[in-house]
N, C-alpha and C positions, 0 to 999 in steps of 0.2 A: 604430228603427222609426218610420217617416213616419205620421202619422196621418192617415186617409182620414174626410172629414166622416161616414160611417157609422161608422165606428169609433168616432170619439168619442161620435156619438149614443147606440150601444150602450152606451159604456163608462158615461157618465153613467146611463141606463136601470140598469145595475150597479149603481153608485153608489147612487143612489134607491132600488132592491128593497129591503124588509123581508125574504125571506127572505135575501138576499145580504148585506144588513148583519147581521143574524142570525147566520148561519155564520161572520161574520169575525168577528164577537164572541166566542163560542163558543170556536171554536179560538182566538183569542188568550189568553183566559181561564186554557182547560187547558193552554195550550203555558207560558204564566207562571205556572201553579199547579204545572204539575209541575217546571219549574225550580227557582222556590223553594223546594220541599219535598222535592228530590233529595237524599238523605243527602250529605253531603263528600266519601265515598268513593265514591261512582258519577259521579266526573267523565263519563265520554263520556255519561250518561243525561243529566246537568244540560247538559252543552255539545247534545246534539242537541236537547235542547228550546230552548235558546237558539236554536240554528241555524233551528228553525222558529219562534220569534217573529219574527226577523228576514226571514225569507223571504216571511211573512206580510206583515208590514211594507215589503216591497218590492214586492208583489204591489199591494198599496193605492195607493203613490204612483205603479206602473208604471197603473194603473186611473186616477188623477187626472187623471195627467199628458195621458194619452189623452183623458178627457174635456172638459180647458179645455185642448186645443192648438186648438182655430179663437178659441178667445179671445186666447190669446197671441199665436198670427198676425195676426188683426185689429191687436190693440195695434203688434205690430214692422213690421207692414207701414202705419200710417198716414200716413206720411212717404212712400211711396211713391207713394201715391193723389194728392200733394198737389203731386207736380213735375209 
């Protein structure tokens, strides 16, 4: 996914919300508290809470990456500016 200078502005906007960081705290919290508190025997309850830390976690860096891609391009692209 190419990120479009409003995408990133949005995503950052994300980023920065208090309710949005909020919610990601939140659900990260319960998805690692019910993991660790999944009795031995309910493996698929401990694996799916597992499965949404991680998708959590994916969802953040996919949010990141969007928000500092005019940064990074800036940076990979300044050698271009200069020939």
């Amino acid at each position: 996914m190419l990120a479009t200078p409003d995408m990133a502005r949005r995503a950052k906007e994300m980023l920065d919300d208090d309710v949005v960081r909020g919610i990601i705290s939140y659900l990260e919290g319960r998805y690692v508290s019910e993991w660790r508190n999944t009795p031995p025997g309910e493996f698929q309850k401990r694996e799916a809470a597992y499965a949404a830390v991680r998708a959590l976690e994916d969802f953040k860096v996919k949010l990141s990456s969007l928000a500092n891609a005019p940064k990074v391009d800036a940076h990979n692209n300044r050698n271009v500016a200069r020939r």
